[in-house]
C-alpha positions in Angstrom: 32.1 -12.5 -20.6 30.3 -14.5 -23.8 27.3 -16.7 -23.2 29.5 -19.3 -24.5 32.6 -18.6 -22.0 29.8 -18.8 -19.4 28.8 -22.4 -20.7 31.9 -23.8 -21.4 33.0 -23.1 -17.8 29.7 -24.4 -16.6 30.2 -27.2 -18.8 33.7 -28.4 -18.3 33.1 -28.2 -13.8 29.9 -30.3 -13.9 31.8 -32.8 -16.4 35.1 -32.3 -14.2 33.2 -32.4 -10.7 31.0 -35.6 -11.6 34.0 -37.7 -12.3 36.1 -36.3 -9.1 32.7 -37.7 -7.3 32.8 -41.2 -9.3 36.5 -41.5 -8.1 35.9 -40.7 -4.7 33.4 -43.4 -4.8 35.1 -45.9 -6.4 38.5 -45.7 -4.9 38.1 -44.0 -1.8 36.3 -46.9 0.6 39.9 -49.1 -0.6 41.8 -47.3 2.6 40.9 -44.4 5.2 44.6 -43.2 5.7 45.0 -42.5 1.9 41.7 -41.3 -0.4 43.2 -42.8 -3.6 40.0 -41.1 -5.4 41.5 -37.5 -4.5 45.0 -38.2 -4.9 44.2 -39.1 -8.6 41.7 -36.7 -9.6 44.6 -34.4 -8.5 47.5 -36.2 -9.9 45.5 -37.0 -14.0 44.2 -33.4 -13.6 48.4 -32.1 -13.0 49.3 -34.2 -15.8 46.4 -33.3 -17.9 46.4 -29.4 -17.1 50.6 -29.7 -18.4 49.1 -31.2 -21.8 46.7 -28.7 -22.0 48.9 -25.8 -21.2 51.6 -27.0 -23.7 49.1 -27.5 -26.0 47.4 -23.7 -26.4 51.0 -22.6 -26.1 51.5 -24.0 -29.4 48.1 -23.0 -30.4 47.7 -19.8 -29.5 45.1 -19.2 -32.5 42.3 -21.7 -30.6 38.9 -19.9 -29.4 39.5 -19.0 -25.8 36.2 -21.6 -25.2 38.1 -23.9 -25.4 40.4 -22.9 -23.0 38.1 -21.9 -20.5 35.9 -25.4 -21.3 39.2 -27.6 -20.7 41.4 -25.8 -17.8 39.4 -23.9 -15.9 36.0 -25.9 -16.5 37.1 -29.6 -16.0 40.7 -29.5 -14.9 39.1 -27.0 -12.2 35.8 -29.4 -11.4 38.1 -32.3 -11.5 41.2 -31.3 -8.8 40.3 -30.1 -5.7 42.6 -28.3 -3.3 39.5 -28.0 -1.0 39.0 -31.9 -0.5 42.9 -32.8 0.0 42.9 -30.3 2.9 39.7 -31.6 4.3 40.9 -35.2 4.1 44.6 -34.1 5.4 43.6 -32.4 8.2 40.9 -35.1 9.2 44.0 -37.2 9.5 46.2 -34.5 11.7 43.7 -34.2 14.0 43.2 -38.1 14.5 47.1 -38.1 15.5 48.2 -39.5 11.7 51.0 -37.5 11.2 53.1 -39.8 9.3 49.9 -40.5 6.7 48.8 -36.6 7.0 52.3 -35.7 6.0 52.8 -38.0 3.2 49.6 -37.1 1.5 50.8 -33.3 1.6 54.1 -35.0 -0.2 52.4 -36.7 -2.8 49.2 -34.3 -3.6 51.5 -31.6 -4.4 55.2 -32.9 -5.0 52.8 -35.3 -7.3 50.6 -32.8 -9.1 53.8 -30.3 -10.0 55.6 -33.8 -11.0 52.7 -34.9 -13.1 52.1 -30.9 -14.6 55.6 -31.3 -16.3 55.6 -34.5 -17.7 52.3 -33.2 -19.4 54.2 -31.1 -20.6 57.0 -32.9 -21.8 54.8 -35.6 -23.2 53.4 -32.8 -25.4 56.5 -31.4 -26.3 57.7 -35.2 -27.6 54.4 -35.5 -29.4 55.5 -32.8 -31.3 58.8 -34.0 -32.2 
């Protein structure tokens, strides 16, 4: 590992993981059944990890930096697997099935949903 991987990782999560937080506080307070500011970090980082993806696929000749800056840095700082099943199971365990169940639904139907249009988007901008 470079000093620069090191960085850009570093980098990219405290960028990524600052504007999961400013979601949350912005967007989560609207309703307690659904945390809107999760739900979106999740779904604009699927859609935004299938652009990058598509992206250094057709680049392959970009410094791995930027890779490592972009996907695993701030896509990784900016979804959060850990939050959803905090929030979800908060909402099990109050007896919300119906709300707990359709979170699961959309956080991950959403994000795979979102991951391929990113991908498609890039594959039209290339067209």
């Amino acid at each position: 590992m470079t000093l620069y991987a090191f960085l850009a990782v570093g980098f990219g999560a405290a960028i990524g993981a600052w504007l999961r937080w400013g979601l949350g506080l912005w967007l989560n307070p609207i309703t307690h059944e659904l945390p809107l500011g999760t739900l979106l970090a999740n779904l604009v980082g699927g859609y935004l990890i299938g652009l990058a993806i598509a992206f250094f696929m057709q680049h392959p000749g970009v410094s791995p930096e930027w890779r490592l800056l972009i996907i695993t840095g701030f896509l990784g700082g900016l979804t959060t697997f850990s939050t959803f099943s905090a929030e979800t199971v908060t909402l099990l365990l109050r007896g919300q099935y119906a709300w707990g169940t359709a979170i699961i639904a959309a956080h991950l139907g959403g994000s795979l949903l979102m991951t391929v249009l990113g991908m498609q988007t890039f594959k039209w901008m290339q067209q």
